[in-house]
C-alpha positions in Angstrom: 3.3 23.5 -13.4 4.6 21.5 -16.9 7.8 20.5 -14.5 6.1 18.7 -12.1 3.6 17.1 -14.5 6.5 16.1 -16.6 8.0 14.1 -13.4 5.0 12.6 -12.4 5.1 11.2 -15.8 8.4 10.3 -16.1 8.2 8.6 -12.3 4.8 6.3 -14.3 7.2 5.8 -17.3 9.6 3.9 -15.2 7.4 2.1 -12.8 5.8 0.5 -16.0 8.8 0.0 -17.5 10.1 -2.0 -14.0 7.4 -3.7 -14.1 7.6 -4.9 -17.5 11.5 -5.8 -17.2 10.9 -7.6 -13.6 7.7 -9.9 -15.2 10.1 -10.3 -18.3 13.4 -11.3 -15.8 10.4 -13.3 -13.5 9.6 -15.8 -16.4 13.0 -16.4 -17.4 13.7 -17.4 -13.6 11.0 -18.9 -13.3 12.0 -21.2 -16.3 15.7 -22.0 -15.6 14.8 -22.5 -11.6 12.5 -25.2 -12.8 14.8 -26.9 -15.0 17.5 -26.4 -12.8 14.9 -28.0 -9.8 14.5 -31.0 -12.5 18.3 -31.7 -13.2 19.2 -31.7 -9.4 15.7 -33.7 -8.3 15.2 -30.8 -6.4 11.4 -30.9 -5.9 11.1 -30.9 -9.9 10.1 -28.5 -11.7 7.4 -26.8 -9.1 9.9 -26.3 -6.3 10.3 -23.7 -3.7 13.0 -21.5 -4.7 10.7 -21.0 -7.9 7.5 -20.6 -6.4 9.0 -18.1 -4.1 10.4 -16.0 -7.1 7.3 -16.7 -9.9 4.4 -16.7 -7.5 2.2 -14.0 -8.3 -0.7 -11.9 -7.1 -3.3 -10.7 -9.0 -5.3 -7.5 -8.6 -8.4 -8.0 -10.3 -10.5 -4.6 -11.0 -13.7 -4.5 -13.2 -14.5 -8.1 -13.3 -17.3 -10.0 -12.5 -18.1 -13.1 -9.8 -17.6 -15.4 -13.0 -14.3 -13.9 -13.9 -15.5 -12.5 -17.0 -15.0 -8.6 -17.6 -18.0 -6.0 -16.7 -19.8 -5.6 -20.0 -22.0 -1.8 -20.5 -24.4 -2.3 -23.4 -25.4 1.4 -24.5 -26.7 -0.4 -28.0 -24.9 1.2 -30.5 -22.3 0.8 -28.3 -20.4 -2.1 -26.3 -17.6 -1.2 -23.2 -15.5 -4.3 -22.0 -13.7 -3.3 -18.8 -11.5 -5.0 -17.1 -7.7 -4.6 -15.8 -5.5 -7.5 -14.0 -2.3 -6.5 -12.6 0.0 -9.5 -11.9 2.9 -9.2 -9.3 5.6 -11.2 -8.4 8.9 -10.6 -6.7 11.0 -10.2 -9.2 8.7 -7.3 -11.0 8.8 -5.4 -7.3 12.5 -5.6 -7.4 12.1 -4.5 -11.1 10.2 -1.6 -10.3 13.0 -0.6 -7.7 15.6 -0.8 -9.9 13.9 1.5 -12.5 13.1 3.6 -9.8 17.0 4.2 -9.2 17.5 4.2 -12.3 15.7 7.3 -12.6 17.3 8.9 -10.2 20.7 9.1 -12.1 19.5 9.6 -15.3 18.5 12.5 -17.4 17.0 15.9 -15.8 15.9 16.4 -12.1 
């Protein structure tokens, strides 16, 4: 029982881990593909090739019509929830990559 809890932890451990890398490597790329876009008047800096890469889509869950996060007033108490996840390409490929990364590393 604690060995297959202990992999469906370290398979979230990586997946947030891809994620975080790919967003990370996303921004960068999306940075030099617009300056690069600028230097070769290539569409400027909002071209294709970046949109394709730095495009994301967002998962909203616990917000409201207005955008703003679901408030529960209990009085003494005040709960803000809300959670956005934010994809792109790059954090996919991320996620795959830490994925096979752990595959070949530590125990199975």
């Amino acid at each position: 029982m604690s060995n297959k809890s202990s992999s469906v932890g370290r398979v979230v451990v990586f997946v947030v881990l891809g994620l975080i890398f790919g967003g990370i490597l996303g921004e960068s790329l999306g940075w030099l593909l617009g300056h690069i876009g600028l230097l070769m008047n290539a569409g400027g800096e909002d071209n294709v090739v970046r949109n394709f890469f730095v495009r994301a889509w967002e998962l909203k869950i616990g917000y409201l019509d207005d955008g703003s996060p679901l408030l529960i007033d209990l009085y003494m108490l005040k709960f803000n929830l809300g959670f956005t996840l934010r994809l792109n390409i790059v954090s996919i490929i991320g996620v795959v990559v830490g994925l096979y990364m752990m595959k070949w590393s530590g125990s199975r």
